[in-house]
N, CA, C and O atoms as a CHARMM CRD file, in Angstrom:
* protein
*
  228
    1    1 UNK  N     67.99000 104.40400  55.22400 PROA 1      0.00000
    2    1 UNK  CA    68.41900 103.18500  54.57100 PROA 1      0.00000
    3    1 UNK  C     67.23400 102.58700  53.81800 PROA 1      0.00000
    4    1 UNK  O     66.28600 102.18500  54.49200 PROA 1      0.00000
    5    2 UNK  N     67.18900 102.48600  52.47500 PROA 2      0.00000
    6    2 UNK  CA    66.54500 101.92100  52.09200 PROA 2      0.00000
    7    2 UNK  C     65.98400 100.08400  52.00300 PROA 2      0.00000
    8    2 UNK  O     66.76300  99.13300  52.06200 PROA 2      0.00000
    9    3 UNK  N     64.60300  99.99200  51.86500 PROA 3      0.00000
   10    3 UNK  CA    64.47700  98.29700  52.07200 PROA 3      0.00000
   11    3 UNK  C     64.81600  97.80400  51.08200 PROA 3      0.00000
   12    3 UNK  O     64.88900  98.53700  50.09600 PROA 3      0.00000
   13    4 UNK  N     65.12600  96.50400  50.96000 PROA 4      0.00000
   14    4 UNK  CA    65.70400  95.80100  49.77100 PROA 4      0.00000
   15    4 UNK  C     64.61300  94.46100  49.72400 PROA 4      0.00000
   16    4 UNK  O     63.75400  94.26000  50.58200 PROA 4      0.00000
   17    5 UNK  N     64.81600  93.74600  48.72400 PROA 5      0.00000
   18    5 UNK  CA    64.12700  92.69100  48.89200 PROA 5      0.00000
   19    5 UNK  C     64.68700  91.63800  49.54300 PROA 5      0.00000
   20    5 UNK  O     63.91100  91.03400  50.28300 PROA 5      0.00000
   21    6 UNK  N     65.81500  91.23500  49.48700 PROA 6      0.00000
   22    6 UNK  CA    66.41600  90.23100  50.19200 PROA 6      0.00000
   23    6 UNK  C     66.71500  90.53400  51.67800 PROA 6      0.00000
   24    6 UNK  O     66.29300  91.66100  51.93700 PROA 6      0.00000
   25    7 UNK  N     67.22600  90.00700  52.63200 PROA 7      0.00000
   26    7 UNK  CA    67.37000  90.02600  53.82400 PROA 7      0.00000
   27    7 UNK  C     68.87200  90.53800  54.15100 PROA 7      0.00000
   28    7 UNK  O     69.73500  89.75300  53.75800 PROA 7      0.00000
   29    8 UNK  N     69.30700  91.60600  54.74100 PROA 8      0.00000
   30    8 UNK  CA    70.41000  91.51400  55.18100 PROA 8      0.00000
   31    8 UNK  C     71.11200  91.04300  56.27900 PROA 8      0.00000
   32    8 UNK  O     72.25500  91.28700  56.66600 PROA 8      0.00000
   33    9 UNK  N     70.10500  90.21900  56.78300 PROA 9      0.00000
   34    9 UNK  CA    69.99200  89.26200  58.46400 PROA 9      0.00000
   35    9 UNK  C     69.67000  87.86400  58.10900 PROA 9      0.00000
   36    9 UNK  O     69.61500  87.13200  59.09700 PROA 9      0.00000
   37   10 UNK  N     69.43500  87.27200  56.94400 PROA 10     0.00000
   38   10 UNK  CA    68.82200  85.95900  56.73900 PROA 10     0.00000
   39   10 UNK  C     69.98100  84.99200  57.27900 PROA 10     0.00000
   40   10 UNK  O     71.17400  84.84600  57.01400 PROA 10     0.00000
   41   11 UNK  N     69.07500  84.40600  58.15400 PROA 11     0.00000
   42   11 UNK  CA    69.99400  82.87000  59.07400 PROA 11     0.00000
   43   11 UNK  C     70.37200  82.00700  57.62500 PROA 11     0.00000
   44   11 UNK  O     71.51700  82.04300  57.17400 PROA 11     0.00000
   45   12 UNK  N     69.62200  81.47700  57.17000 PROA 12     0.00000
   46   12 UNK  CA    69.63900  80.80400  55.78300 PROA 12     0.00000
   47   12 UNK  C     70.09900  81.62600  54.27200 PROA 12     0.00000
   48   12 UNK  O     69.23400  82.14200  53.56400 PROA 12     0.00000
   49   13 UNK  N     71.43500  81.65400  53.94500 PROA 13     0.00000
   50   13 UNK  CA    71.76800  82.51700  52.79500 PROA 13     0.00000
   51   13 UNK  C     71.26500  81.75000  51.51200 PROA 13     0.00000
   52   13 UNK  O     71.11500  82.30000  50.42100 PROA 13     0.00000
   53   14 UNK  N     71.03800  80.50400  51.75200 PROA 14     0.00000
   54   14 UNK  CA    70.64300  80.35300  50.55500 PROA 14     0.00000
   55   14 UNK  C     69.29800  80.27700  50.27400 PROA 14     0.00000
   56   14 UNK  O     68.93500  80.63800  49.15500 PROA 14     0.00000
   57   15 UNK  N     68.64800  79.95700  50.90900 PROA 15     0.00000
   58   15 UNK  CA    67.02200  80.22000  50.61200 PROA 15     0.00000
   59   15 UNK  C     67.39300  81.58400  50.35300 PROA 15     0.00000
   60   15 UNK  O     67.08500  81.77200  49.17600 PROA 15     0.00000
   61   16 UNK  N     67.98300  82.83100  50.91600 PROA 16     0.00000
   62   16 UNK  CA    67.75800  84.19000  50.94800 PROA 16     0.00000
   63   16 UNK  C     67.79800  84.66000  49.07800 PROA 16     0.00000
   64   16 UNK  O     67.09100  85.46800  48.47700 PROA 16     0.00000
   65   17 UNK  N     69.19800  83.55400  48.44500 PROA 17     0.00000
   66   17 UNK  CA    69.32900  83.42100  47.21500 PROA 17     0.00000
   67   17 UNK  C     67.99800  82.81200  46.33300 PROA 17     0.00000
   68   17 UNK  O     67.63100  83.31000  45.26900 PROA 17     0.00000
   69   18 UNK  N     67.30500  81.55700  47.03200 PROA 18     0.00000
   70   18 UNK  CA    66.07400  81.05400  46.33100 PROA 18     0.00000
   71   18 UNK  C     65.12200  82.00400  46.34700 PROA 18     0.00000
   72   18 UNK  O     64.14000  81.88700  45.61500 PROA 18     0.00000
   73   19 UNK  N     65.28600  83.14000  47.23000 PROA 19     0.00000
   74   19 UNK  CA    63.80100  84.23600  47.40800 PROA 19     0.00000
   75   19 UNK  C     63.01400  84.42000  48.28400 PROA 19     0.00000
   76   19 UNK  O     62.21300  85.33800  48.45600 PROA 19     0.00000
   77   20 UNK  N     63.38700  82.91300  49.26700 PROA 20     0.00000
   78   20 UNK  CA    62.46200  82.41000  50.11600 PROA 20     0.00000
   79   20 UNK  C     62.51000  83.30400  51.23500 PROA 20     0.00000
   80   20 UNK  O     63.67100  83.54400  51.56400 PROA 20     0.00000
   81   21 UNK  N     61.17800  84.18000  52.29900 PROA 21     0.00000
   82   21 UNK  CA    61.73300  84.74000  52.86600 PROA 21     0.00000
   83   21 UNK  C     62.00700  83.72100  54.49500 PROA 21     0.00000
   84   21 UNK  O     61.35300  82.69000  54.33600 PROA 21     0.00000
   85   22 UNK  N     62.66800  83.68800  55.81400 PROA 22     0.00000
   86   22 UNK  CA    62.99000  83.28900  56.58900 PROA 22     0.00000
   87   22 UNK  C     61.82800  83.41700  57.17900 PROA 22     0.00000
   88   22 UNK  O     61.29600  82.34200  57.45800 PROA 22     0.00000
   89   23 UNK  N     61.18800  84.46900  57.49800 PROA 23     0.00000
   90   23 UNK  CA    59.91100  84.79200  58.41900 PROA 23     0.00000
   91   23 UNK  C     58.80700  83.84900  58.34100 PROA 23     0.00000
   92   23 UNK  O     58.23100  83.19500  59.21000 PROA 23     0.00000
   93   24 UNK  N     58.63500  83.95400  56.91200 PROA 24     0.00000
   94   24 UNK  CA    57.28800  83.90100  56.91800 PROA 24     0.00000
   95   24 UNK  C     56.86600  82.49300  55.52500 PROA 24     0.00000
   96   24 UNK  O     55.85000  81.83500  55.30400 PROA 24     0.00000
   97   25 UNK  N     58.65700  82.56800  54.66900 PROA 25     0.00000
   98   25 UNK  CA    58.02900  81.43100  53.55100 PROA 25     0.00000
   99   25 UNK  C     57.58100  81.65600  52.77800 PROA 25     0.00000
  100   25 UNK  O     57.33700  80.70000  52.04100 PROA 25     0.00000
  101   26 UNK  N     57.16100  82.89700  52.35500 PROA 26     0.00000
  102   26 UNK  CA    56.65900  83.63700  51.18300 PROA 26     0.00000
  103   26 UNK  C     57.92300  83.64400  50.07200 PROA 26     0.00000
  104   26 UNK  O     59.09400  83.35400  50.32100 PROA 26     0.00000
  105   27 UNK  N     57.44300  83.99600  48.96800 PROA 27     0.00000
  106   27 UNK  CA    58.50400  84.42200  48.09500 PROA 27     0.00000
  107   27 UNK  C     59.22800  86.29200  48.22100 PROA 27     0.00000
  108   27 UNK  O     58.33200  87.11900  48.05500 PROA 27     0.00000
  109   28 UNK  N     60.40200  86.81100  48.43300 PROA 28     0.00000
  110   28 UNK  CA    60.85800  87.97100  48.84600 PROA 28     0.00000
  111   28 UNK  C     59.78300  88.71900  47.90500 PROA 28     0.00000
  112   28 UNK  O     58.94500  89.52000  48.31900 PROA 28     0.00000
  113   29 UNK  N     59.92300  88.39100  46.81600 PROA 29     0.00000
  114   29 UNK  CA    58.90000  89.58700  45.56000 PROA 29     0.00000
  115   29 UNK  C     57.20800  89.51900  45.70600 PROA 29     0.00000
  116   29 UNK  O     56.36500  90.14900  45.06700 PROA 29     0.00000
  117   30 UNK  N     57.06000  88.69300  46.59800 PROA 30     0.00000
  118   30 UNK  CA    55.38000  88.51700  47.38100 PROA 30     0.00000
  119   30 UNK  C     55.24400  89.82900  48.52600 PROA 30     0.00000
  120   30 UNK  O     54.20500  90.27700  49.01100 PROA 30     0.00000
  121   31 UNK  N     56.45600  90.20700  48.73700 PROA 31     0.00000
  122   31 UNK  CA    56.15900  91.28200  50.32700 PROA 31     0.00000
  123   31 UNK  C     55.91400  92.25100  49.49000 PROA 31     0.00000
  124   31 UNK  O     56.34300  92.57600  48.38300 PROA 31     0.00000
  125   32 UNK  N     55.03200  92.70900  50.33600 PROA 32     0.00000
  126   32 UNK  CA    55.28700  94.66700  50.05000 PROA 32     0.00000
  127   32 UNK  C     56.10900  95.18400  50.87000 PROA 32     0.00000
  128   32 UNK  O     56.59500  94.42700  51.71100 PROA 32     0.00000
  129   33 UNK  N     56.58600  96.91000  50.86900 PROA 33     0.00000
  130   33 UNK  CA    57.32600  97.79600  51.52100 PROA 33     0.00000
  131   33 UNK  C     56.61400  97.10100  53.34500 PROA 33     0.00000
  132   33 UNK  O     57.29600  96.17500  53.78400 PROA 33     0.00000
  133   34 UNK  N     55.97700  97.32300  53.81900 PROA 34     0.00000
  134   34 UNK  CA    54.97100  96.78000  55.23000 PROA 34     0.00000
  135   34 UNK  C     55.74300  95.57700  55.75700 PROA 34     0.00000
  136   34 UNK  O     56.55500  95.58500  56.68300 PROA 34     0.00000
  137   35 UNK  N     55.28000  94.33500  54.86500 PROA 35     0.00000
  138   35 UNK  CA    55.77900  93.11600  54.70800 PROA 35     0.00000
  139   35 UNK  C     57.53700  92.72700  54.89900 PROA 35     0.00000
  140   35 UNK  O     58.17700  92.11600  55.75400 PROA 35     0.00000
  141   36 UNK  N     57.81300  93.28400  53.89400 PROA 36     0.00000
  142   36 UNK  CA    59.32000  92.99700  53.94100 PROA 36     0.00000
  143   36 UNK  C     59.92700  93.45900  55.21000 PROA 36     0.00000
  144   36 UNK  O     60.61400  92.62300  55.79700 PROA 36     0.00000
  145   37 UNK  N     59.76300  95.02600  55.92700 PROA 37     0.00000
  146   37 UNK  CA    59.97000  95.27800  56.95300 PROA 37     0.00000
  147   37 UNK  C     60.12400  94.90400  58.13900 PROA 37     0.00000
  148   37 UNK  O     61.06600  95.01500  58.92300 PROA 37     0.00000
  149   38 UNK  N     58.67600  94.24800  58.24400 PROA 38     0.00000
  150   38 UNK  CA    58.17800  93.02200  59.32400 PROA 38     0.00000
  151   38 UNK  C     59.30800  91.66600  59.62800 PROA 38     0.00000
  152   38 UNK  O     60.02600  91.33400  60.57200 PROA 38     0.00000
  153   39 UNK  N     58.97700  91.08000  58.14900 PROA 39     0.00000
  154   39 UNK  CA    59.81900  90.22100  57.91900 PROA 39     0.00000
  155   39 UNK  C     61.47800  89.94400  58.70100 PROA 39     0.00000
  156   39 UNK  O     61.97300  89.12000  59.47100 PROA 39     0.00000
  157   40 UNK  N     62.00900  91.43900  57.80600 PROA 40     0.00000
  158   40 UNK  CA    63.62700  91.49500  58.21900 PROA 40     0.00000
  159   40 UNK  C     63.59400  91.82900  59.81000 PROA 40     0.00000
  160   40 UNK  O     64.47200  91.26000  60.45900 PROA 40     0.00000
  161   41 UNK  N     62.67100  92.70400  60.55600 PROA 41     0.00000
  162   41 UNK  CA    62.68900  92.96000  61.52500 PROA 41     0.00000
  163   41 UNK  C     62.55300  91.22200  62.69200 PROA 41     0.00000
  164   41 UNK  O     62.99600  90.97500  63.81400 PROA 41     0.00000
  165   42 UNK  N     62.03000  90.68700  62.05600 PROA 42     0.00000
  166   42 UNK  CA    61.38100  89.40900  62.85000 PROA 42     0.00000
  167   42 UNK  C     62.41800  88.81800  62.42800 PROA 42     0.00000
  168   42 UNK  O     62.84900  88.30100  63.45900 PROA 42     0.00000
  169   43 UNK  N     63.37100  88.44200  61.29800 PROA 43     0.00000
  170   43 UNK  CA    64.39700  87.92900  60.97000 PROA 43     0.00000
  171   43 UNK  C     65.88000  88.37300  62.20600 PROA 43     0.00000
  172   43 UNK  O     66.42100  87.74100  63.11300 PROA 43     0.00000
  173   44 UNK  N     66.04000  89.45400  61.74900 PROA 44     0.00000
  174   44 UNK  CA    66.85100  90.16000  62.88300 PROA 44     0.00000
  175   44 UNK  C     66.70400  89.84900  64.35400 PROA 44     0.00000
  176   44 UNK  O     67.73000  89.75800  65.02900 PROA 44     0.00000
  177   45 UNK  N     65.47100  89.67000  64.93100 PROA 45     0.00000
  178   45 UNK  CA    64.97600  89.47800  66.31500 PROA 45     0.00000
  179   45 UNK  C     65.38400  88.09600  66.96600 PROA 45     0.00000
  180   45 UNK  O     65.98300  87.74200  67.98200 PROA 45     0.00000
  181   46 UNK  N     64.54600  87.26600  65.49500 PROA 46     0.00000
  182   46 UNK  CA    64.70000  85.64300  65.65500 PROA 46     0.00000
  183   46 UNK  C     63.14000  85.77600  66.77200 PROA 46     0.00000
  184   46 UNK  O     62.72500  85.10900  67.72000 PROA 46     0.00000
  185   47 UNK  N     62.75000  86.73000  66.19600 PROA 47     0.00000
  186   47 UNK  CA    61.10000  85.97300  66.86700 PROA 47     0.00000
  187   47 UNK  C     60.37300  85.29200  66.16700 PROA 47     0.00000
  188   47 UNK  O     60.42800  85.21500  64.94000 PROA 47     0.00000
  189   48 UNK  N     59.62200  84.73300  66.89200 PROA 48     0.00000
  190   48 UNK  CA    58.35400  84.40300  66.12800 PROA 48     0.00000
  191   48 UNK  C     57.40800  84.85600  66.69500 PROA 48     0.00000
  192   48 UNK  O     57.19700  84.97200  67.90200 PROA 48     0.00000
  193   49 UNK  N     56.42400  85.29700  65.28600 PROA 49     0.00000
  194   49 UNK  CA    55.10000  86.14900  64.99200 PROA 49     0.00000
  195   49 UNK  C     54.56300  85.81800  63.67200 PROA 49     0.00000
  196   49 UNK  O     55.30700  85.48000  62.75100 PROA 49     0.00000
  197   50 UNK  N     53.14300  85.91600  63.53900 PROA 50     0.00000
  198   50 UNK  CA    52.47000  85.99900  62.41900 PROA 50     0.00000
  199   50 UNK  C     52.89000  86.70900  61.19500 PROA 50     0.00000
  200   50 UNK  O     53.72400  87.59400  61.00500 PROA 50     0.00000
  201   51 UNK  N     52.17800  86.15100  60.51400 PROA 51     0.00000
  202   51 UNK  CA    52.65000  86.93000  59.55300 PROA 51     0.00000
  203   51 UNK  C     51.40600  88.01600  58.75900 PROA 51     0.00000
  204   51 UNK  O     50.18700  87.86700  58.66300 PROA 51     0.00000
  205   52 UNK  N     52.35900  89.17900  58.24800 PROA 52     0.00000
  206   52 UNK  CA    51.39200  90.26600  57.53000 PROA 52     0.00000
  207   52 UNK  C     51.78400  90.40200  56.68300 PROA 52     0.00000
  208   52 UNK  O     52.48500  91.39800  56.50700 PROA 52     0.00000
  209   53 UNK  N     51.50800  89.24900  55.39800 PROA 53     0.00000
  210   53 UNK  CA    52.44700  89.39700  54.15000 PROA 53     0.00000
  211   53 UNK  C     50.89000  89.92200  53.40000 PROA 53     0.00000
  212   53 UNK  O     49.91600  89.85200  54.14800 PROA 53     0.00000
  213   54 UNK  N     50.65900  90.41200  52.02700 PROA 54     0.00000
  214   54 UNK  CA    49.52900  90.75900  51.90700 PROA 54     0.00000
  215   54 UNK  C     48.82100  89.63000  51.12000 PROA 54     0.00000
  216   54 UNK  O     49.64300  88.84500  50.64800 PROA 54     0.00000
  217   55 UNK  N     47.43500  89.29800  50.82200 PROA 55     0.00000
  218   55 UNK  CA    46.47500  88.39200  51.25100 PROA 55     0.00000
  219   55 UNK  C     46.84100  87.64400  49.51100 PROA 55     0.00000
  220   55 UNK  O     46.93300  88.25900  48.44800 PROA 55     0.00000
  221   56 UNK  N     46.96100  86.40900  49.71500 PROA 56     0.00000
  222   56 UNK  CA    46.96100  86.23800  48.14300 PROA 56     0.00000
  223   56 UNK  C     46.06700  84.81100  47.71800 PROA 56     0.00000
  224   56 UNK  O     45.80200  84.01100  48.61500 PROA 56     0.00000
  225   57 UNK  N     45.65300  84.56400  46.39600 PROA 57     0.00000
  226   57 UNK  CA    44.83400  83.87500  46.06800 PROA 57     0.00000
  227   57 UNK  C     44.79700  82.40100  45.86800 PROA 57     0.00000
  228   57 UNK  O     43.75900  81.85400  45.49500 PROA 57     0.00000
């Protein structure tokens, strides 16, 4: 199955529409392949954990 950028688990559909991701608050097009993974996985769980979105300026 391929990753997508949006969430197919997002609690919030419409932030999921604004981009926003649930995890972490980043913008979806800020993750990488790593990132997004994390993300939906921690989305799906409903944990909370840090985040490993990659480092930005």
């Amino acid at each position: 199955m391929p990753i997508t950028e949006t969430p197919a688990t997002a609690t919030d559909r419409n932030a999921a529409v604004e981009g926003t991701c649930q995890a972490c608050a980043h913008p979806w097009e800020s993750h990488d392949v790593i990132s997004t993974r994390y993300c939906q996985a921690t989305i799906a769980g409903a944990l909370t954990r840090g985040c490993v979105c990659p480092a930005r300026d």
